[in-house]
C-alpha positions as CSV (number, residue, x, y, z in Angstrom):
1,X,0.0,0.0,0.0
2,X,2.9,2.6,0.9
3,X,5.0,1.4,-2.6
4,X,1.4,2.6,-4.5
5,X,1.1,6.0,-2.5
6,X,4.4,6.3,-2.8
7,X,3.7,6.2,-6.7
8,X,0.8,7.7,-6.6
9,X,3.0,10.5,-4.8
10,X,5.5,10.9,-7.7
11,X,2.8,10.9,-10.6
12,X,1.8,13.9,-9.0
13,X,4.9,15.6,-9.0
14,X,5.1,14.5,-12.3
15,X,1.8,16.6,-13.4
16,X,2.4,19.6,-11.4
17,X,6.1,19.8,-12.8
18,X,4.5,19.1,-16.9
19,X,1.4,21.0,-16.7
20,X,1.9,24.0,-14.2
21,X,5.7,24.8,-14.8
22,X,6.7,23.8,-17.8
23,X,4.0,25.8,-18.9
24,X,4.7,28.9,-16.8
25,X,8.2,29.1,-19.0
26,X,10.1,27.3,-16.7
27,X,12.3,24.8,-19.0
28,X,15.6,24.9,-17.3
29,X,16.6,21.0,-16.6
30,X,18.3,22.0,-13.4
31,X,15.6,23.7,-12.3
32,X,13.4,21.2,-12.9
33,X,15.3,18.3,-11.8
34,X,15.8,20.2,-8.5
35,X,11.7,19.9,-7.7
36,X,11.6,16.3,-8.0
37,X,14.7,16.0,-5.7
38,X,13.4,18.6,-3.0
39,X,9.9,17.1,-2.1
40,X,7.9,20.3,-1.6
41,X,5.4,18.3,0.4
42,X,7.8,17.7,3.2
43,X,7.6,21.5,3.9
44,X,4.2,22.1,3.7
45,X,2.2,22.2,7.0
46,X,0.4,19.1,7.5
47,X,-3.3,19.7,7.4
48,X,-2.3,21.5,4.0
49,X,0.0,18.6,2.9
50,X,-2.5,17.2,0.2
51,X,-2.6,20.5,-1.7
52,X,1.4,20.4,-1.9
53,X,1.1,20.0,-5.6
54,X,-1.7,22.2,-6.3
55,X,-1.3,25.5,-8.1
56,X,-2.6,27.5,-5.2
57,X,-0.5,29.9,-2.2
58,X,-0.5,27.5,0.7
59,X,-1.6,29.7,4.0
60,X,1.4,29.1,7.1
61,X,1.2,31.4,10.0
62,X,0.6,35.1,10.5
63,X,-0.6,35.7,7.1
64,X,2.9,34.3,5.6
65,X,2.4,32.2,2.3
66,X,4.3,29.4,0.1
67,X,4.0,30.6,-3.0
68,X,2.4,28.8,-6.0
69,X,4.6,26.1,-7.0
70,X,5.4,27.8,-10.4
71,X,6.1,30.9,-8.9
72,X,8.7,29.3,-6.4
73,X,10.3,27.3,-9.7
74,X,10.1,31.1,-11.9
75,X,11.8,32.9,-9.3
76,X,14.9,30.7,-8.9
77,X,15.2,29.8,-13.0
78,X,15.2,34.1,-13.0
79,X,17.8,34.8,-10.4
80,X,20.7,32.0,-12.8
81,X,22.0,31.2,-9.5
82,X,25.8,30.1,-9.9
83,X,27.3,27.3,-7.0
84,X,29.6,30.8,-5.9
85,X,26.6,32.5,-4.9
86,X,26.0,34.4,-1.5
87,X,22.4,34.5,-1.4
88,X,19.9,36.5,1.1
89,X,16.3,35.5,1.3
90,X,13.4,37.7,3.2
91,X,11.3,35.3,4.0
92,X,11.9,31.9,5.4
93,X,8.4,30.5,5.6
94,X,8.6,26.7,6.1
95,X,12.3,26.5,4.6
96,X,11.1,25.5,1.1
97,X,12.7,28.0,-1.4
98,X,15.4,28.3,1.0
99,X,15.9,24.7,0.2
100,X,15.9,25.3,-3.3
101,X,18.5,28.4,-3.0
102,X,20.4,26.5,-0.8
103,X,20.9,23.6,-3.2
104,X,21.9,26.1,-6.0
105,X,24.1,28.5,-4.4
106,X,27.1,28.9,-1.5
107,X,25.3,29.8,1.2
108,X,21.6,31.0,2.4
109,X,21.2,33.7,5.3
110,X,17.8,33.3,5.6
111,X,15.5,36.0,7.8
112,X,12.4,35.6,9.1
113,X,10.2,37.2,11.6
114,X,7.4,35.1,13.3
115,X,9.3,32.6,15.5
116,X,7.1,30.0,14.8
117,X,8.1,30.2,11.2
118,X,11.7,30.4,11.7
119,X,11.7,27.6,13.7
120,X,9.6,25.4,11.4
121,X,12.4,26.3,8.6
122,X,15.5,25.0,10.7
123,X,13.5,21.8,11.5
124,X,12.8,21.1,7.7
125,X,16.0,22.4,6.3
126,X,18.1,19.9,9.2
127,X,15.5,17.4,8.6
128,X,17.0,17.4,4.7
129,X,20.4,17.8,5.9
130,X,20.9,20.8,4.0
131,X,23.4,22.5,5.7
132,X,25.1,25.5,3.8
133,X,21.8,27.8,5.3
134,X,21.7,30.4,8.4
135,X,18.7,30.9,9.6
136,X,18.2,33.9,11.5
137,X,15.1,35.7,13.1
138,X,14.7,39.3,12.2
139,X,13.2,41.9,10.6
140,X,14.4,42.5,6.9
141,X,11.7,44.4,5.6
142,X,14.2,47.0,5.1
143,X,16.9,45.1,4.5
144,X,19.8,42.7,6.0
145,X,23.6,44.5,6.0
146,X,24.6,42.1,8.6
147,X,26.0,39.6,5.5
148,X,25.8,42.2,2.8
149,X,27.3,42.1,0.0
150,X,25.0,39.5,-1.7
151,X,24.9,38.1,-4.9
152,X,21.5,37.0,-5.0
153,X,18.3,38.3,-2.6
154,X,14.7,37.0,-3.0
155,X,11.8,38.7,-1.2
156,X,9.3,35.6,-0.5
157,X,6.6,38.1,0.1
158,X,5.4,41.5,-1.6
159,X,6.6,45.2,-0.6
160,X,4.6,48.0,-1.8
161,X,7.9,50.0,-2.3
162,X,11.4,48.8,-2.4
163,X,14.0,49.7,0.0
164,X,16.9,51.0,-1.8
165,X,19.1,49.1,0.9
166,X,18.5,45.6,-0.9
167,X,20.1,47.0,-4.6
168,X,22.7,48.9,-2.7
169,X,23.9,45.7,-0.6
170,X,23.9,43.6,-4.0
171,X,27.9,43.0,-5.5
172,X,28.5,44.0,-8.8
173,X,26.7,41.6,-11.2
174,X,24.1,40.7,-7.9
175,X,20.6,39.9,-9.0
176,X,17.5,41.0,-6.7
177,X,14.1,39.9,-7.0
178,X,10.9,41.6,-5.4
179,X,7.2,41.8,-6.0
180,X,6.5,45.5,-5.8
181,X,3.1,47.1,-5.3
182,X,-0.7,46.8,-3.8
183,X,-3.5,44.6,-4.1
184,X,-4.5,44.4,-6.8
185,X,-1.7,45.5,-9.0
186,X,1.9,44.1,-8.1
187,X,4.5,43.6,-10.3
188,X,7.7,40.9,-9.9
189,X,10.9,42.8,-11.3
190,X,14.4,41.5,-11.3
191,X,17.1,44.5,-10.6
192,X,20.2,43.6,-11.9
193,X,23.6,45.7,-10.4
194,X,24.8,45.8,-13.7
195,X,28.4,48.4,-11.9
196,X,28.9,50.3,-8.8
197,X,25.7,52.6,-9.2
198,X,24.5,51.1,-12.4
199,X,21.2,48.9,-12.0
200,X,19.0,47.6,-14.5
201,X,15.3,46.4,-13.7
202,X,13.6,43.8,-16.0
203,X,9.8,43.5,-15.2
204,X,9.0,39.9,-15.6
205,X,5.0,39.3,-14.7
206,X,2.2,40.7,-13.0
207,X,1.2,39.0,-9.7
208,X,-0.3,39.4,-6.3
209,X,0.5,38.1,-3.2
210,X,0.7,38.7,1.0
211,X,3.6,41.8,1.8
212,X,5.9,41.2,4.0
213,X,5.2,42.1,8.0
214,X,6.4,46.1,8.5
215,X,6.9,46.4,4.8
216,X,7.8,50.2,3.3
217,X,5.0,51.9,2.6
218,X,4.5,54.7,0.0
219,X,3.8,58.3,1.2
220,X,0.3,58.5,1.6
221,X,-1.7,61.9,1.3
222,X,-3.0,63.5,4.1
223,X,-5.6,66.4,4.9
């Protein structure tokens, strides 16, 4: 019986790796590869574990999110992470991407802010023996010097307006992604430190998703 879940299990993957991101432009064999050796299911919460594969945000605490599986694959085939990479994510949630970073690049420093979270991601991430990760709890809504400079940073979770700390603590050649904006119109952009105080921004898809906790806000008028 577990040998035909077990299968059952992997046909799944199968169909959520074929019909969600393949078709989302994902095509990068490494990439791909990576999601059937990282079981996403294994991070999900368990009264959410059957919807693993589904192409749906998967709710964790404090109104934090796993992205849609798609988005999670887009994100790291975008960033062209090299094995030399120092990578910052925002975000830990259940350790997920981080896994997927972590498996990629040199080394994850990893921030996140409900406790409950954080601690979830060090049990998954040990539970997979994946080891070149820090984990810290913080606030890096506004940015994380304490590693800086990175050559990749991810933002797991929305920002109505960017912080210019995260471009300026990218190296030269660094690659940052955010989703910037409000419900309903966000954007996901990847800012590219293309020299010293040279950056260029590709916008890549419209999206929507939670922001991050104490995120910048714009200026709002007043009377």
């Amino acid at each position: 019986m577990k040998q035909n879940t077990q299968i059952d299990i992997e046909k799944t993957r199968f169909n959520m790796v074929e019909q969600q991101i393949r078709t989302w432009n994902v095509l990068d064999d490494t990439i791909l590869n990576l999601l059937y050796k990282i079981h996403r299911e294994e991070f999900v919460p368990a009264a959410y574990r059957a919807l693993a594969f589904t192409d749906m945000e998967i709710p964790l605490e404090h109104g934090a999110v796993m992205l849609t599986p798609k988005m999670e694959a887009r994100i790291v085939q975008e960033l062209h992470i090299k094995k030399t990479d120092k990578i910052l994510e925002v975000g830990s949630g259940s350790g997920y991407m981080t896994a997927l970073l972590a498996e990629l690049g040199a080394h994850v420093h990893s921030v996140e802010i409900v406790p409950t979270l954080c601690a979830m991601a060090k049990i998954n991430l040990q539970t997979h023996d994946i080891t070149n990760v820090t984990i810290e709890q913080g606030d890096a809504s506004q940015g994380w010097p304490n590693h800086a400079p990175y050559d990749v940073i991810v933002l797991t979770a929305s920002t109505p307006v960017l912080p210019e700390a995260f471009q300026k603590s990218l190296n030269p050649g660094g690659r940052l992604f955010a989703i910037v904006g409000e419900d309903p119109v966000m954007e996901a952009i990847l800012i590219t430190r293309t020299a010293s105080d040279t950056y260029q921004t590709t916008h890549l898809f419209e999206t929507c998703t939670a922001p991050l906790q104490n995120a910048q806000q714009p200026p709002r008028f007043t009377f």
